[in-house]
C-alpha positions in Angstrom: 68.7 11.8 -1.1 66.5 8.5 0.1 63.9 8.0 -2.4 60.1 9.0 -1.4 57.7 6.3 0.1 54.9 5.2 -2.1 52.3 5.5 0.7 52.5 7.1 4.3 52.5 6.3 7.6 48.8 7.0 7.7 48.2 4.9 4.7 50.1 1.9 6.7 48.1 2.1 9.9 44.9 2.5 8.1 45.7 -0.8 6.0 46.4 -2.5 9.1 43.7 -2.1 11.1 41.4 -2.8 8.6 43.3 -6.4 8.2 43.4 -7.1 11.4 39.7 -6.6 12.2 39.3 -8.4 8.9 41.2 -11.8 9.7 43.0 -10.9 13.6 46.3 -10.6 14.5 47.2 -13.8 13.9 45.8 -14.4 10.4 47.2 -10.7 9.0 50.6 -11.2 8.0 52.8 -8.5 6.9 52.5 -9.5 3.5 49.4 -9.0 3.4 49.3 -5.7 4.5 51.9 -4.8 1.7 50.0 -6.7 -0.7 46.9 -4.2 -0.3 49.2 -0.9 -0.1 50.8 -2.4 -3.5 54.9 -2.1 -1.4 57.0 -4.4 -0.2 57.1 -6.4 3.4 60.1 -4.5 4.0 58.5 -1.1 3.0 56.1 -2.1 6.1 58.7 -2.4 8.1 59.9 1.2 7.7 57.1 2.4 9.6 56.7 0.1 12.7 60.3 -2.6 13.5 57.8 -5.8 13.7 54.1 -7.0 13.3 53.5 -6.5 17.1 54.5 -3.1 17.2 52.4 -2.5 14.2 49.6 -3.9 15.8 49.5 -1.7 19.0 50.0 1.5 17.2 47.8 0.6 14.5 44.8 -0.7 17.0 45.2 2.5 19.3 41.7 3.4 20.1 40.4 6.3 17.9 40.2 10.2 18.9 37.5 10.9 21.4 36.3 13.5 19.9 35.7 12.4 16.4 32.1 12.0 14.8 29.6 10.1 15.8 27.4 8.9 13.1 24.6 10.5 14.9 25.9 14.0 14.6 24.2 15.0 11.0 20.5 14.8 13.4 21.5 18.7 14.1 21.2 19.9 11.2 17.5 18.4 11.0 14.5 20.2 11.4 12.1 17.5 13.1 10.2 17.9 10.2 11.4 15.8 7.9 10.0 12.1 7.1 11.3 10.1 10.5 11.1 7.0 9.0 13.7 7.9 6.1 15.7 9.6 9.4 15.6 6.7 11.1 17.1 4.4 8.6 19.7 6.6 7.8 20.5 6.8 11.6 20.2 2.8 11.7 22.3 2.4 8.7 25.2 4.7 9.7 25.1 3.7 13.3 25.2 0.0 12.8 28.4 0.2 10.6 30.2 2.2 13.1 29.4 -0.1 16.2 30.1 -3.0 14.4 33.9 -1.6 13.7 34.4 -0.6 17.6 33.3 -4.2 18.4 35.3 -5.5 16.4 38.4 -3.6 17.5 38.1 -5.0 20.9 37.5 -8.7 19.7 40.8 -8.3 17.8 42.9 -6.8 20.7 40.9 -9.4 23.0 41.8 -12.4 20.7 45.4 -11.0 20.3 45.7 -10.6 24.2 47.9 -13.9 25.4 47.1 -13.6 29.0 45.0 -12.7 31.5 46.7 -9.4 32.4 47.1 -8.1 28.9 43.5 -8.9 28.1 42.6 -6.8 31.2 45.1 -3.9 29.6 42.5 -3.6 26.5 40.5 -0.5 26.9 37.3 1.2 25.8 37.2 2.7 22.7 36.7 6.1 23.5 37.7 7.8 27.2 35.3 7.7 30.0 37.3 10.7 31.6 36.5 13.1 28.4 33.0 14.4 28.9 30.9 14.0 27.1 31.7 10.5 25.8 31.2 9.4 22.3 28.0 7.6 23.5 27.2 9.9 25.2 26.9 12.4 22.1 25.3 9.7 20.1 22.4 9.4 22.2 21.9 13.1 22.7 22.3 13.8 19.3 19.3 10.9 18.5 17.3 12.3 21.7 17.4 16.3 20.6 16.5 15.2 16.9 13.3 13.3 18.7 12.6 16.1 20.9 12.3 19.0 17.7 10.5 16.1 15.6 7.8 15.5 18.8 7.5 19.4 18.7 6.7 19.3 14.7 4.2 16.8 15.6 6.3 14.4 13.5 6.5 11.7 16.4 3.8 10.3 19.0 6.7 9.7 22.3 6.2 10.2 25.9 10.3 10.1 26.9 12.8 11.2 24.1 15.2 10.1 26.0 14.3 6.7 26.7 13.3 6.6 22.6 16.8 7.7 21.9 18.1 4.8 24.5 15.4 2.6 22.8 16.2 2.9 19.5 19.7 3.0 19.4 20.1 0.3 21.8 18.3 -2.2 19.4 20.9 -1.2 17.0 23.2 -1.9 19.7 22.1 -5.3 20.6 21.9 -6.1 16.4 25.8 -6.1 16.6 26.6 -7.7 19.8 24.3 -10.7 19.1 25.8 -10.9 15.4 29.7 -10.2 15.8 30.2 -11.4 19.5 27.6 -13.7 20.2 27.2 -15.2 16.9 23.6 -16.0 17.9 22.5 -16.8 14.5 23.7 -18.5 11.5 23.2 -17.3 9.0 22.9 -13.4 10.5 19.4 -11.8 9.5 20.3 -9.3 7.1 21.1 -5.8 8.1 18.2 -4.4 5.9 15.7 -6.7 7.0 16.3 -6.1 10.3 16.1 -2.5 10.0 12.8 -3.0 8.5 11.4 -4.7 10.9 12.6 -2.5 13.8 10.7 0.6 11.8 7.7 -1.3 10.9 7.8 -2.1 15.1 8.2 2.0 15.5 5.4 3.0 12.6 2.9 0.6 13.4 3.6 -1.1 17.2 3.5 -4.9 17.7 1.0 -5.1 20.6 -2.3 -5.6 19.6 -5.2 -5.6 21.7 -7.6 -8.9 22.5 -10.5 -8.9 20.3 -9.3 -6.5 17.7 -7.8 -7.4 13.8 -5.4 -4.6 12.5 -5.4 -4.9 8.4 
């Protein structure tokens, strides 16, 4: 009778991804993976023959149909605080985006040619109505629509707001992790403040008149 792994298959995959968005393909080594499951290199092994193999299975875009970190608006009212919503919604979602992006930079920087790169696909399928975006924006747009109702919120579109907000979040990610646009980032907090303090207060002021 073999003797019982220390960690499962699960355990493995999970361990790898996280390395390989952490440092890429090429800067995860399998002793490192072992390292942070506390086995061998050769325990690794018993789950996937070689590093590449690993990599694929491990970098597998996620279930469609998993959470979006938008889903906990349903069980909202509308008439709860939206600025403490809002954060929460900012702080949850911003996490979560950052990860996806960072899956594809990994599979894009371990792509060795121009036909593999064009073999790296979205993560989450576009034939699977609705999509995972898709349900995060909804999610975002009904919450607005019960907290205009409550009187909680002054917007015109809830849609558009839902697009609005979220896609600020959006853009937060993209300009830090793929574009690199500043250095060093502005801190997740502060811009979150900023965005609500935009939302709560506007930044357009009218000629000729001081706002305290």
């Amino acid at each position: 009778m073999g003797r019982k792994a220390k960690v499962s298959r699960e355990q493995v995959l999970r361990v790898s991804r996280q390395l390989f968005l952490e440092r890429g393909y090429d800067g995860t080594t399998l002793a490192a993976i072992a390292s942070r499951l506390g086995i061998s290199a050769a325990a690794v092994l018993r789950h996937e023959a070689t590093k590449e193999s690993l990599f694929v299975v491990a970098m597998t875009p996620m279930d469609l149909q998993e959470p979006v970190p938008t889903e906990f608006l349903t069980k909202l009212s509308g008439e709860e605080d939206p600025r403490i919503v809002l954060r929460k919604v900012a702080e949850t979602f911003v996490p979560f985006i950052d990860a996806r992006m960072g899956e594809n930079i990994a599979r894009w920087m371990h792509a060795r040619t121009a036909e593999e790169a064009r073999t790296i696909r979205l993560p989450f399928d576009p034939r699977v109505r609705p999509t995972a975006p898709q349900r995060a924006i909804g999610f975002v747009e009904e919450y607005f629509r019960r907290a205009k109702r409550a009187g909680r919120l002054r917007i015109k579109d809830p849609r558009s707001a839902a697009l609005a907000f979220l896609g600020s979040l959006h853009s937060y990610v993209f300009l830090h992790k793929v574009l690199v646009a500043l250095d060093p980032p502005v801190p997740l907090k502060r811009y979150v403040n900023t965005l609500l303090e935009i939302w709560m207060r506007g930044a357009i002021q009218e000629s000729g008149k001081k706002r305290e």
